[in-house]
TORTIKOL-478205 format. One record per residue (C-alpha): residue in three letters; x, y, z. Coordinates in steps of 0.5 Angstrom, whole numbers, plus 500, padded with zeros to 3 digits. Layout:
! TORTIKOL-478205
PT   code     x     y     z
PT    ALA     X     Y     Z
...
//
This chain:
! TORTIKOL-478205
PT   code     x     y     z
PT    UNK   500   500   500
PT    UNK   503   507   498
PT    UNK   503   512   504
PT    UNK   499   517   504
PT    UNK   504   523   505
PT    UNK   511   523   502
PT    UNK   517   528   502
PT    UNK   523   527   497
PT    UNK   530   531   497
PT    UNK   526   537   501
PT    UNK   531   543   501
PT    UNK   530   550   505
PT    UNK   535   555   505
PT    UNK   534   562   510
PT    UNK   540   566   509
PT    UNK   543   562   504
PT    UNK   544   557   510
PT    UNK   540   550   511
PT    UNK   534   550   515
PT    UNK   532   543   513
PT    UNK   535   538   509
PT    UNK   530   530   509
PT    UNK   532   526   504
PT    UNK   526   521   504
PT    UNK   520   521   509
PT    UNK   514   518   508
PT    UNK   506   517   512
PT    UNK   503   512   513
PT    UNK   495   512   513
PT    UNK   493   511   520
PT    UNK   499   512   524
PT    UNK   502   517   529
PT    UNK   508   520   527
PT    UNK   512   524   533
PT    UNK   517   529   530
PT    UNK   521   530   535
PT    UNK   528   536   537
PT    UNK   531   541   539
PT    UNK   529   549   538
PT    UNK   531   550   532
PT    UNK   531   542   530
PT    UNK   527   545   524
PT    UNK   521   542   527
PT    UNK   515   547   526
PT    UNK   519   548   519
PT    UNK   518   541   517
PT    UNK   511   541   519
PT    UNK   509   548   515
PT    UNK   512   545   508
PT    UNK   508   538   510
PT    UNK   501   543   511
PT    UNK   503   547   505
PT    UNK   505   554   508
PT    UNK   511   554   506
PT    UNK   515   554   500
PT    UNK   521   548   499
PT    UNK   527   551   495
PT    UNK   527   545   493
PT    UNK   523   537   493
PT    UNK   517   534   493
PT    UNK   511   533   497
PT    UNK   506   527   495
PT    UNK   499   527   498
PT    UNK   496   520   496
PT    UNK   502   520   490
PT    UNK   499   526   487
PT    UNK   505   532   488
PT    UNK   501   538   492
PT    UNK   504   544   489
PT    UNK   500   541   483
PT    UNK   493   540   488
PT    UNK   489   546   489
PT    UNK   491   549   494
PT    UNK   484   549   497
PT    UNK   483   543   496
PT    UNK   490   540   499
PT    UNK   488   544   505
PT    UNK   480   541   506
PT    UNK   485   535   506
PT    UNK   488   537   513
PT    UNK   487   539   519
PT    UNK   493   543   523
PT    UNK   492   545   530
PT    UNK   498   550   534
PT    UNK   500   551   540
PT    UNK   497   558   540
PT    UNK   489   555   540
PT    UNK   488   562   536
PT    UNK   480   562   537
PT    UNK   475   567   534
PT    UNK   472   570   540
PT    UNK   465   567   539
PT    UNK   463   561   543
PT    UNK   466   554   544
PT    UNK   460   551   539
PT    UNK   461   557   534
PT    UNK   468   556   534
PT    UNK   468   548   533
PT    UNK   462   548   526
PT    UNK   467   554   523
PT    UNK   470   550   519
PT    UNK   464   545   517
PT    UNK   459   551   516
PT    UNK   465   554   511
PT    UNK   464   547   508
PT    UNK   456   547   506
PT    UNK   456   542   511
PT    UNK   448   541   511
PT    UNK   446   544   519
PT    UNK   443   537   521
PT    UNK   450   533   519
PT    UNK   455   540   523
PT    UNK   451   539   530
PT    UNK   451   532   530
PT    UNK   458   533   528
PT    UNK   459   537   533
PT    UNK   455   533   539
PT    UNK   460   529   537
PT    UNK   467   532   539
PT    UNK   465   536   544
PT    UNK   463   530   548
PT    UNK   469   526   545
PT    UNK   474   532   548
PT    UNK   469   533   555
PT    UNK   468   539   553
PT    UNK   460   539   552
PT    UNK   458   543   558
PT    UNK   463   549   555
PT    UNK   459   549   549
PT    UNK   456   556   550
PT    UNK   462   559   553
PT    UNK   466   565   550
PT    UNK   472   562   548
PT    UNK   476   569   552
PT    UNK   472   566   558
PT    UNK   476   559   557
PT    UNK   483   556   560
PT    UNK   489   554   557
PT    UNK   487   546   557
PT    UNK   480   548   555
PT    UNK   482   552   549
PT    UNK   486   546   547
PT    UNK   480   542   548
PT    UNK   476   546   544
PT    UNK   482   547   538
PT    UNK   482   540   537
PT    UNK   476   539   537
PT    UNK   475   544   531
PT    UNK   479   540   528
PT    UNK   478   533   528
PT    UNK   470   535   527
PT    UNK   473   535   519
PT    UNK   474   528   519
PT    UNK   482   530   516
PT    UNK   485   526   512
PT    UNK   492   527   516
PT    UNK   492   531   523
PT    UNK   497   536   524
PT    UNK   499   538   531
PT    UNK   505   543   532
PT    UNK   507   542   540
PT    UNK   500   543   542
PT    UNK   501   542   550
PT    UNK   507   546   551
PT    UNK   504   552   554
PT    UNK   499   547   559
PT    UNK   499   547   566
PT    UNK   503   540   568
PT    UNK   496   537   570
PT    UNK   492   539   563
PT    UNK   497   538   560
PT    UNK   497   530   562
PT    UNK   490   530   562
PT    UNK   489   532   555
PT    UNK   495   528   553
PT    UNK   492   521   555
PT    UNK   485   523   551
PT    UNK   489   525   545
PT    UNK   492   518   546
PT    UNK   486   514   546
PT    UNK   482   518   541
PT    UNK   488   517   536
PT    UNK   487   510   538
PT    UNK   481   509   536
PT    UNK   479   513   530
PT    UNK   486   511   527
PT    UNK   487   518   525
PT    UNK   492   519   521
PT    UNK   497   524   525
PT    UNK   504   528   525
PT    UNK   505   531   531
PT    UNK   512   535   533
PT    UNK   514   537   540
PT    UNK   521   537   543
PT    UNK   518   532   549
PT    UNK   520   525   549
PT    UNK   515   523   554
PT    UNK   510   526   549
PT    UNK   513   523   543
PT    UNK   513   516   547
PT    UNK   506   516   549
PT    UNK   503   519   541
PT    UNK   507   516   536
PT    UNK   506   510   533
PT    UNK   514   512   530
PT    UNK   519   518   532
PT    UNK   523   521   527
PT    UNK   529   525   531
PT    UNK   530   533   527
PT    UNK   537   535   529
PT    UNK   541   541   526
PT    UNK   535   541   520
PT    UNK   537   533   518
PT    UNK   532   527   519
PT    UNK   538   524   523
PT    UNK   534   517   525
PT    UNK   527   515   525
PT    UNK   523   508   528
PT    UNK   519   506   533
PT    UNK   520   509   539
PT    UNK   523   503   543
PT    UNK   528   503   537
PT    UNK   529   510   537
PT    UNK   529   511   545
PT    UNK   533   505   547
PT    UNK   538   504   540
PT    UNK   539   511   537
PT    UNK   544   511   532
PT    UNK   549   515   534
PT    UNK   552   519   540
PT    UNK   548   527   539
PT    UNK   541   522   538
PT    UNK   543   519   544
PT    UNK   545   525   548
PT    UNK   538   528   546
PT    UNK   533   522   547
PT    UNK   535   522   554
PT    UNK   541   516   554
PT    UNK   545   520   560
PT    UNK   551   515   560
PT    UNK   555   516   554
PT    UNK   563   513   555
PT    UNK   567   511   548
PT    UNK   570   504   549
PT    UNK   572   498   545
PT    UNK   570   491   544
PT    UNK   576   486   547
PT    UNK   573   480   548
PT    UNK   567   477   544
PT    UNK   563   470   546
PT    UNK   556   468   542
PT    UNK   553   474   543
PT    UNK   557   477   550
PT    UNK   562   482   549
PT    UNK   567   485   554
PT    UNK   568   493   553
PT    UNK   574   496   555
PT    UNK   572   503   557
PT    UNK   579   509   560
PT    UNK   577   505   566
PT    UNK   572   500   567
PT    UNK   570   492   564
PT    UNK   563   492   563
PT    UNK   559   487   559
PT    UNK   554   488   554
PT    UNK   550   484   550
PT    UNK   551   484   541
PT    UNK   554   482   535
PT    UNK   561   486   534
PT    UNK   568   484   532
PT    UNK   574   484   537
PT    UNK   577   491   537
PT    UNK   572   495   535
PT    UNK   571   501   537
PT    UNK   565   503   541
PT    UNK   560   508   545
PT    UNK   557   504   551
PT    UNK   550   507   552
PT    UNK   545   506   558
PT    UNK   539   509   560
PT    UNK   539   511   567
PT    UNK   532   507   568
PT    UNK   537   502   568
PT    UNK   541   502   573
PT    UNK   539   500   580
PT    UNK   542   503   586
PT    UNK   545   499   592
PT    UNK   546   501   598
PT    UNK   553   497   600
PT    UNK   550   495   606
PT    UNK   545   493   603
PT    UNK   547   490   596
PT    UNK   546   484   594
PT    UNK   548   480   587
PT    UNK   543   479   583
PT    UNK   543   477   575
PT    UNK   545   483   572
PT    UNK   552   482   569
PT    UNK   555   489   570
PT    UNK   556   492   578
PT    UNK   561   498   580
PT    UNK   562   502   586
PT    UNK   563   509   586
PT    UNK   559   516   590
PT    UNK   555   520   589
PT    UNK   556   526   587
PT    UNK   550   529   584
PT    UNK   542   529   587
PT    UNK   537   533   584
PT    UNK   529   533   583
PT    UNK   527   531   576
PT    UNK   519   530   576
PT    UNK   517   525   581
PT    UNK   524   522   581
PT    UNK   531   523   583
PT    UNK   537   524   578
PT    UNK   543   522   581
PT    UNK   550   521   578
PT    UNK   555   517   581
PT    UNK   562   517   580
PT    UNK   565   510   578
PT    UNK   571   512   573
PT    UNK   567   515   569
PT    UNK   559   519   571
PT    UNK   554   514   571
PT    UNK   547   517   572
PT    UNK   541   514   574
PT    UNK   533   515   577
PT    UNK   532   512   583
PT    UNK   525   514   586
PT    UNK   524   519   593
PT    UNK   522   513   597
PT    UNK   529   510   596
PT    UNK   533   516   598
PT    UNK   530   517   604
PT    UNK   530   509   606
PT    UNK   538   508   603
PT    UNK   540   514   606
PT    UNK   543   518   599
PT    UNK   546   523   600
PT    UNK   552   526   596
PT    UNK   558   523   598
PT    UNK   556   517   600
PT    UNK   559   510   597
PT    UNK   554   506   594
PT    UNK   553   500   589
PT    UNK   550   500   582
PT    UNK   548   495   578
PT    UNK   546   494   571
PT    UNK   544   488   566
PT    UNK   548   487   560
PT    UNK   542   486   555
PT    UNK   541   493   558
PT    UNK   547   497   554
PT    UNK   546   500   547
PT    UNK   552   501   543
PT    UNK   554   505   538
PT    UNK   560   503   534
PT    UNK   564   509   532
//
């Protein structure tokens, strides 16, 4: 089956300089793409030329095999929808804003209020339904954006960082009805945030944007805990990145010598290649060393910790061990361990938990 989007050869410039550069890209009907990077990445640009706001200085965008710049332009855009993050509502009620779109269309009036019923209860907003827009909260707003848009039954949904300015409570929310509604409509969506928790949670695949390149794109256990090399690693949160070289290999177990440590890992590469020995910090079980106790995890290093820091509803810590290792240990285990900086403790990791990269 032919994706329903495909991008070839896309070459912006700004300046003379290159904005965004993606040799091949494709859609397919029914997924979820999540295009994730850093400001500047390109992101938004990628999203505007997909949408047809954009002029490419060179490439082609096909829509169901057709080239768009060959579509009319009206037509194209009855063909998407794109919510910002700016939910940008015309100050009218929530109803009015919703049937815009489908009263623009000449949508019988019967078929735009059964429409409208429909997404209002879907996105939990029917009770706001005669509430001016300015009178509304940022989640609600969203809500109500959203719900203009997947009133149109688009062929492809296009959502541009449409959470990051929510509270971290409407914010939740909203992602996980997103995600159930996306799961149950099968729509056809791309969705760029620089977020990797929303990306793991929407995307049925994630492509990496850096520097205006498209640098890796699978599915998120394939991105997040294989990136392909060490700037994807370093965005998509694998915090661990020592250089090493394989010195031993048995059936699939390698010994990796790192500046000052053996550690075990689990693949496929020949002796005395050289490495990027990658680990998660949700890998790594911390130990109290008077607690500890061996386990099957291949890979156990002593060291202290240097670094303690809130990060959400865990704790960041780094632990010096010849090289600094970072993990994620819950609140709860600081306080029953007794972690503190300075203190020694013991780390332990499984082999098969080790992503390398050869270099």
């Amino acid at each position: 089956m032919s994706p329903i989007l495909a991008a070839n050869d896309l070459l912006v410039l700004r300046n003379g300089a290159v904005a965004l550069e993606i040799e091949s890209l494709e859609l397919e009907e029914g997924e979820v793409l999540a295009v994730i990077g850093p400001n500047g990445a390109g992101k938004s640009t990628l999203l505007l030329i997909l949408t047809r706001l954009v002029h490419l200085n060179q490439g082609q965008v096909f829509f169901r095999n057709l080239s768009i710049n060959e579509l009319d332009d009206l037509a194209y855009r009855r063909k998407i929808a794109l919510v910002l993050q700016d939910p940008l509502l015309m100050d009218r009620s929530v109803l009015e804003n919703v049937v815009a779109g489908l009263l623009f269309r000449g949508l019988p009036r019967g078929d735009v209020q059964t429409r409208a019923d429909e997404w209002l209860e879907r996105l939990g907003i029917s009770h706001l339904k005669d509430r001016p827009a300015r009178q509304l909260s940022g989640g609600e707003a969203q809500r109500v954006s959203l719900a203009r848009a997947l009133v149109l039954q688009p062929d492809i949904l296009f959502l541009d960082e449409p959470f990051s300015a929510l509270d971290a409570v409407a914010r939740s929310r909203l992602i996980e009805d997103l995600r159930q509604l996306l799961e149950e409509t099968h729509q056809t969506t791309v969705f760029v945030t620089h977020d990797r928790d929303e990306a793991m949670i929407l995307g049925d695949r994630v492509a990496v944007l850096l520097g205006g390149h498209l640098r890796q794109i699978g599915t998120p256990e394939q991105v997040f805990a294989g990136p392909v090399d060490e700037e994807v690693a370093a965005f998509v949160g694998v915090e661990t990145v020592i250089p090493g070289m394989v010195v031993d290999s048995r059936e699939g177990q390698l010994i990796i010598q790192t500046p000052s440590q053996r550690l075990e890992a689990v693949g496929d590469l020949e002796v005395w290649r050289h490495v990027f020995f990658c680990l998660r910090p949700e890998d790594v079980t911390i130990w109290s060393k008077e607690d500890y106790r061996p386990s099957s995890a291949r890979n156990h290093l002593s060291g202290k910790i240097v670094r303690l820091a809130p990060q959400g509803a865990l704790v960041r810590l780094v632990m010096d061990c010849g090289f600094p290792l970072v993990a994620l240990v819950t609140r709860a285990s600081v306080e029953e361990m007794g972690l503190a900086e300075g203190k020694e403790v013991i780390a332990s990791f499984k082999a098969s938990a080790v992503h390398l990269i050869p270099r």
